[in-house]
C-alpha positions, 0 to 999 in steps of 0.5 A: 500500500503506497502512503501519500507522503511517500510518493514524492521519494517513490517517484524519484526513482522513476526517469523524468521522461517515463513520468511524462510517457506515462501521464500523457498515455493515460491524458489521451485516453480520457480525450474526445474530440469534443473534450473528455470521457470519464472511462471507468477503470482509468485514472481520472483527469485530476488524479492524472494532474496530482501525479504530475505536480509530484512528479516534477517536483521528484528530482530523479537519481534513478531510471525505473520505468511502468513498462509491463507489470511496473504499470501496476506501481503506477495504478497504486500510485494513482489509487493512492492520490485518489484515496486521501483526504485533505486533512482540512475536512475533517478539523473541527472549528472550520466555517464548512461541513465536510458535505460542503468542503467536499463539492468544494473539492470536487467542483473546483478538479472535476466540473469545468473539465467535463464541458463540451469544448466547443462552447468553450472555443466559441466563447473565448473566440469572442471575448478575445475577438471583442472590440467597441468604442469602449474597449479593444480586447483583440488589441489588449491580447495582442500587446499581452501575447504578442499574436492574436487569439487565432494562433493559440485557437489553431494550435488547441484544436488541432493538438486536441484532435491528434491527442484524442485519436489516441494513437503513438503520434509520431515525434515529427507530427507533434513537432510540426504542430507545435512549431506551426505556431510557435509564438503560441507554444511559447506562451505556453511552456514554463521550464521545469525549475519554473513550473516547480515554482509555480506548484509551490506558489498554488500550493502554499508548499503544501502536498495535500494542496496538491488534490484540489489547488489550482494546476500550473498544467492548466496554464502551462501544458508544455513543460521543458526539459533538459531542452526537450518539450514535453506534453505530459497532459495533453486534456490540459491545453483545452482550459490553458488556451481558453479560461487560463489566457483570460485569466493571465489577460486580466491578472493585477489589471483591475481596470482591464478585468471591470471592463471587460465585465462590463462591456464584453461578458455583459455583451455575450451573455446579451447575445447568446440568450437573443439569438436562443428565441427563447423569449418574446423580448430580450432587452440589455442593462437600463438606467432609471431614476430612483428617489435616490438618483439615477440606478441601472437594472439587471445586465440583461432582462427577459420576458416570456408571455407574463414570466420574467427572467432576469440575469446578473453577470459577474466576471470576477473568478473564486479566490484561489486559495478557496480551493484549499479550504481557506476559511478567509477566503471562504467566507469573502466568496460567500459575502461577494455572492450573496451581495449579488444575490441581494442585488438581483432580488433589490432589482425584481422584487424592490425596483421591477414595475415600481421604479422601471418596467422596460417591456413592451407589454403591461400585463398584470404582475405575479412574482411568482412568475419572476425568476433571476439569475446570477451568472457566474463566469467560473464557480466556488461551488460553495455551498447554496445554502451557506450563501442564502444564509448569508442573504438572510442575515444580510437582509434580517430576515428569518430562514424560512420566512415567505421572503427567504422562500421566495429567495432561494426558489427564484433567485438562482446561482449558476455558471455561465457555462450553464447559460450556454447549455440552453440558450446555445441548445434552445432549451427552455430555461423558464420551464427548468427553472419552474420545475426545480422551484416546484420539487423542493430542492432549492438548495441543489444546482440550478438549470440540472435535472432537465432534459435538455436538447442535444443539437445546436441550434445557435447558427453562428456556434454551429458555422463556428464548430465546421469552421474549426472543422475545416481547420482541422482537415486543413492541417491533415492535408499538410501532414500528407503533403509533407508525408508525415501521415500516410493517405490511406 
């Protein structure tokens, strides 16, 4: 039985290039060309991404490989990683239960991973795209990358479809992608000293951090060695050239990050639930005079027949220490949400048909029929009902007065990923939520446990997804030519 505390001497033993063969085996056979499959009997992607931040932090004196029945000391390994337990979930005196700390954990490794890429390609091909009179985020990306979004789009797709053919890709292949955009790749690659460095940042240089902080192999999926590039998780690119560029877009630049919330997620947000028709009317952010002086309504507003459904976009990402069970930051995560939650009801229940009304139609009002939603770029997957707790205490209302009630039944947190499930599928997100506020279960994921429909029915996705298509084809034809990959 291998101990957890054991395995960075154990992996010492082990050449630094096995360690990358073997993890980047195992990275293809969770890869699909439309992200990851959780195969059952094979290690998981985030157990994958534990062994490797031990792995680079195990400076070798030994050149042991996992060849035939040694692929075995592997699998143990990897149950070991998959066995522990952050010994944060089970101390006394912490703000969280361990039901809570566990989605937590879970949430912040597993989740996002499991997305349909597509979406994602489609967002951020748009957020970096962006430019108005009020702000240039082609020209921002640029001046921080050096080349435009396109490269880094070009290089992800193409690598994730090789990588999820799941064959021995020949060296010369992954060398021709890799240099085929080569100011891409190196936005991309830290050396091994770097890397290590960065584990001992996200970590706090601590290895049960390993399980659940935020993965260097995220930002950085090429790591060089001993001058030799190396891929070791190939499931990784996906997020490192789509949430982990904004992120390092937007790192310790306040104003950029505001801006971008307000004139770019807003937009999407406003775009993707316009062109779902979904709805009778869909009207963007408004101002409207109060007692108190001028005041603005929710980002985007939706009516449907006599329901209403308003939406709250924030850009701003879970502190990173969170992940780690940091009682400090836990706490400032569930503040800020439940300021948004206490926002969106000020808007509907306080401000909608007394102080604005903005539609069309005058029909009488039911707030029942009134629904908001709190978008959410990237998920803490803290625990709803810590949060609403927090709204009640906020607002000194009792839990489970008829306003609390109407709270957590109506007014719902949710990532944006969720949003472009429905709208991009045109799945009824009025109909979701109704039923989930009818099953007693206010507490759970909004807009889960409804059946949504499987084809896209968002034209400019679907022209996006075949133009990436074609990218693709493309490239294969350049392997031929240059006889790197056979006809047949």
């Amino acid at each position: 039985m291998v101990e957890y505390d054991r395995l960075p001497v154990i992996l010492q033993r082990y050449s630094f290039e096995e360690k990358m063969r073997v993890l980047q085996y195992y990275s293809k056979q969770v890869m699909t060309i439309n992200g990851v499959n959780l195969t059952s009997g094979i290690p998981l992607p985030w157990e994958l991404e534990t062994f490797l931040l031990f792995a680079i932090k195990a400076n070798e004196y030994n050149n042991n490989n996992f060849g035939g029945k040694n692929i075995n000391k592997f699998i143990d390994m990897i149950n070991c990683i998959k066995d522990h337990q952050h010994p944060t979930l089970f101390e006394k005196g912490t703000s969280i239960e361990f039901a809570d700390s566990t989605m937590i954990a879970l949430g912040s490794t597993q989740f996002d991973i499991q997305s349909f890429i597509f979406y994602k390609y489609y967002r951020y091909n748009y957020f970096f795209s962006f430019t108005s009179n009020e702000i240039d985020m082609s020209a921002e990306f640029i001046k921080k990358f050096g080349i435009d979004y396109n490269c880094f789009l070009k290089l992800g797709v193409t690598l994730n479809f090789l990588f999820s053919l799941k064959i021995d890709l020949n060296h010369e292949i992954l060398k021709y992608a890799i240099l085929k955009y080569p100011k891409a790749t190196k936005q991309l690659i830290l050396s091994r000293k770097e890397f290590q460095e960065k584990i001992d940042e996200f970590s706090g240089n601590n290895t049960d951090n390993y399980l659940y902080c935020v993965r260097p192999s995220n930002i950085y999926p090429f790591i060089e060695n001993n001058r030799i590039v190396n891929i070791p998780l190939p499931h990784c690119i996906t997020r490192a050239i789509t949430d982990s560029l904004l992120y390092r877009l937007t790192d310790n630049n306040s104003k950029l990050r505001t801006s971008f919330g307000k004139n770019v997620l807003e937009k999407y947000l406003f775009d993707i639930i316009d062109e779902s028709n979904l709805f009778d009317e869909v009207l963007s952010e408004k101002e409207y005079k109060t007692k108190n002086g001028n005041a603005k309504t929710s980002d985007v507003m939706c009516r449907k027949d006599d329901n209403y459904l308003f939406f709250e976009c924030k850009s701003s990402v879970p502190y990173a220490k969170t992940r780690c069970f940091d009682n400090n930051s836990l706490k400032n995560e569930i503040d800020k949400i439940s300021n948004d939650v206490i926002q969106l009801y000020n808007q509907i229940r306080k401000e909608f048909n007394v102080s604005y009304n903005f539609f069309t139609t005058d029909t009488k009002l039911d707030y029942n029929n009134c629904f908001g939603l709190v978008v959410l770029l990237e998920e803490s997957y803290i625990s709803k009902r810590l949060i609403y707790e927090k709204v009640a205490e906020k607002l000194n209302i009792k839990i489970g007065c008829e306003i609390y009630t109407w709270i957590i039944n109506h007014i719902k947190i949710c990532n944006l990923y969720d949003i472009e499930k429905y709208a991009f599928t045109g799945t009824d997100i009025l109909e979701s939520l109704k039923k989930q506020s009818t099953v007693g279960n206010p507490y759970d994921f909004p807009l889960s446990g409804f059946k949504l429909r499987t084809l896209i029915e968002n034209k400019k996705l679907y022209a996006f997804k075949h133009n990436l298509a074609d990218n693709v084809k493309d490239f294969i034809d350049e392997l031929k030519e240059h006889k790197l990959l056979s006809n047949k």
